[in-house]
N, C-alpha and C positions, 0 to 999 in steps of 0.2 A: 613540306606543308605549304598551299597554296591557298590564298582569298581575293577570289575576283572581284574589282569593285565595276560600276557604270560609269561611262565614260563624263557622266554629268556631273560625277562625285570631284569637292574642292580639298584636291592634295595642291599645299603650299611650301614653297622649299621648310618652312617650319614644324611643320608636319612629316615631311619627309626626315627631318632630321631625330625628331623624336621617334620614327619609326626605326631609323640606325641603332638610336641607343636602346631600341627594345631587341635588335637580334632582325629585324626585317627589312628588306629593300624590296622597291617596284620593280617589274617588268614587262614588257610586251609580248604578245604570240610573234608581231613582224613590226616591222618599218610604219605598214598603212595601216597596223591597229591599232586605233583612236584610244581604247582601253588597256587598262593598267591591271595586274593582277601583285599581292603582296607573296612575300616567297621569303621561307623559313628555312632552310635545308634543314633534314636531320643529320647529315654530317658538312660541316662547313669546313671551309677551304682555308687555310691559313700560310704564313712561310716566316718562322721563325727567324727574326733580322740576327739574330748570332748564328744562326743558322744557314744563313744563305749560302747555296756556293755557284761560283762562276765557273765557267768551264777558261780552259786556258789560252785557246784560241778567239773567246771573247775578250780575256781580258785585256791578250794583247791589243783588239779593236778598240777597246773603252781606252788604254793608255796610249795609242795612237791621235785620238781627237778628229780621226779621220770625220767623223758628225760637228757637231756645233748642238750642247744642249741648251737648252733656255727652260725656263719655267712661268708659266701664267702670262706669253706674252700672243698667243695664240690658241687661246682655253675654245672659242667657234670652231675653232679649223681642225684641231682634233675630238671635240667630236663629230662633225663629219665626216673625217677620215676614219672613224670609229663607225662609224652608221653605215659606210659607203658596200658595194661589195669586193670581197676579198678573192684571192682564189682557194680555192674549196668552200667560199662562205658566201652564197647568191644573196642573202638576205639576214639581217639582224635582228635584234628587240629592240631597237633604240626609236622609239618614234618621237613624232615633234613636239609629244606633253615630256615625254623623259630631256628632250633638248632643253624644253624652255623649264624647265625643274632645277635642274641642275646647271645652266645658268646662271638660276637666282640664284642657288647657293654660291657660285662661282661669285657673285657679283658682292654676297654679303659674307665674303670671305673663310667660307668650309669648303669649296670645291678647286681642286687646282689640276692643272695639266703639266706634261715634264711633254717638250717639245724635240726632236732631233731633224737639226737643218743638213743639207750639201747643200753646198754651191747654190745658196739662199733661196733651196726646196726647202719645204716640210714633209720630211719622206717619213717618218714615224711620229710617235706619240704614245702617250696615253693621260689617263684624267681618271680621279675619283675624290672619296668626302674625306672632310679630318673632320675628328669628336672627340675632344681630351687629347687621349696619348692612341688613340687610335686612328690607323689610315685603312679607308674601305678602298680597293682598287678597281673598277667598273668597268672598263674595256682597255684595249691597246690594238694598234696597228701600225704596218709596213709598209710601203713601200720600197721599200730600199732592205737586202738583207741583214740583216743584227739590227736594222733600225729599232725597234721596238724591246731587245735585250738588252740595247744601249740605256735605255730608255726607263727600263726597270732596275739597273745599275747603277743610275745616278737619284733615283727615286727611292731606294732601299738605302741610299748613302746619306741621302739629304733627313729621310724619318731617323737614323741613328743617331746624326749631329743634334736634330731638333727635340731628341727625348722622347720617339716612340716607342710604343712597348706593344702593341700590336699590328699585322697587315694582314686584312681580312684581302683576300683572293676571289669569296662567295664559295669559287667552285674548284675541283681540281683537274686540270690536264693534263695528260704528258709531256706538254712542253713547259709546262710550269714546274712538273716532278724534277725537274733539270736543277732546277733553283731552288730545289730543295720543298716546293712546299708538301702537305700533306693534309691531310680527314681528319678531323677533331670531331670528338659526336657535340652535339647540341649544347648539353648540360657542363660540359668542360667551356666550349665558343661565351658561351653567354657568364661562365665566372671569370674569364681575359678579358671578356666587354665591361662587363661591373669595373672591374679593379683598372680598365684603361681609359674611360671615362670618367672616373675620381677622381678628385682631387687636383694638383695644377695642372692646367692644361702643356700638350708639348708644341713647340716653334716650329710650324713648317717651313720661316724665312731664316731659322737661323744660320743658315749656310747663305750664301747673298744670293740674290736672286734681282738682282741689278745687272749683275755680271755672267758670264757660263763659267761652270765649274770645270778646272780640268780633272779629265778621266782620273790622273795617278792621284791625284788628291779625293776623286771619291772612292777609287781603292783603296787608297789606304785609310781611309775610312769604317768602310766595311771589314778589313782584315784586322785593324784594331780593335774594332767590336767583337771576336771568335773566342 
């Protein structure tokens, strides 16, 4: 389900936020349209964190440290590398009202990014909102191969130490089906939303975020949680 609004209409990161916890997020047609339209799916995307799995040859990558991950120390520069184009992807939905949106959120603390450097690139990423115990995941990108698995590895590690209980996806891929996620219809999404934005909220810092986390400590992270 989709509701287009005018590109004149005042969405405010708090607006935005209230639109999360109703079960909707913005989107664009491309990059240069100034317009936003709201988007419901009737089956949403999710990836249960005890459910997660890694395949083996990433995990060997994640406990090699072969990347450098950081968090929220470059939240501008993945979403550019979010927006940029990809190969097989000429063009996005992320235009410069979804930049400066999420921003603000970034800026009054709902929105964060999980960074992976080489050799002081930023050759992946990705970035999305927290609400309570829920994390919404909104884009990710590569440059660099497993960048962006790296990326979801240490971001699936950090919501389980911090007390999440949901990781909305929006959508499903086959590169996502990897990791386990899968389709929930509507009416299932939106009683995970209720029940993971009640009541106390969960810690996106409490794993440090001063420091990069090593790989083997966010595996076993994740395989503690199974």
């Amino acid at each position: 389900m989709t509701s287009r609004d005018s590109a004149a209409s005042e969405i405010t990161p708090d607006v935005l936020l209230r639109a999360y916890a109703c079960g909707i997020f913005p989107m664009a047609e491309s990059a240069d349209d100034p317009t936003l339209f709201w988007v419901e799916p009737e089956l949403r995307g999710v990836i249960p964190l005890d459910g997660f799995r890694i395949a083996s040859r990433l995990a060997r990558t994640v406990r090699s440290d072969t990347f450098t991950v950081t968090v929220d120390t470059a939240f501008k520069a993945v979403i550019a590398g979010c927006a940029a184009p990809q190969p097989g992807r000429d063009d996005t939905w992320i235009n410069k009202r979804i930049r400066d949106l999420y921003i603000g959120l970034h800026v009054a603390g709902h929105s964060h990014s999980v960074e992976v450097w080489q050799d002081d690139n930023l050759v992946g990423g990705l970035y999305g909102v927290n609400l309570g115990r829920a994390f919404f995941g909104e884009s990710m990108f590569h440059t660099a191969r497993d960048a962006s698995k790296v990326a979801l590895v240490h971001l699936v590690a950090r919501l389980i130490a911090g007390g999440f209980e949901l990781l909305d996806t929006q959508y499903v891929t086959e590169h996502l089906k990897t990791f386990g996620a899968l389709e929930i219809p509507r009416r299932r999404y939106r009683a995970l939303l209720d029940r993971a934005i009640s009541g106390a909220p969960a810690e996106f810092g409490r794993l440090d975020m001063a420091q990069p986390v090593k790989g083997a400590e966010a595996l076993a992270i994740i395989e503690a949680h199974r």
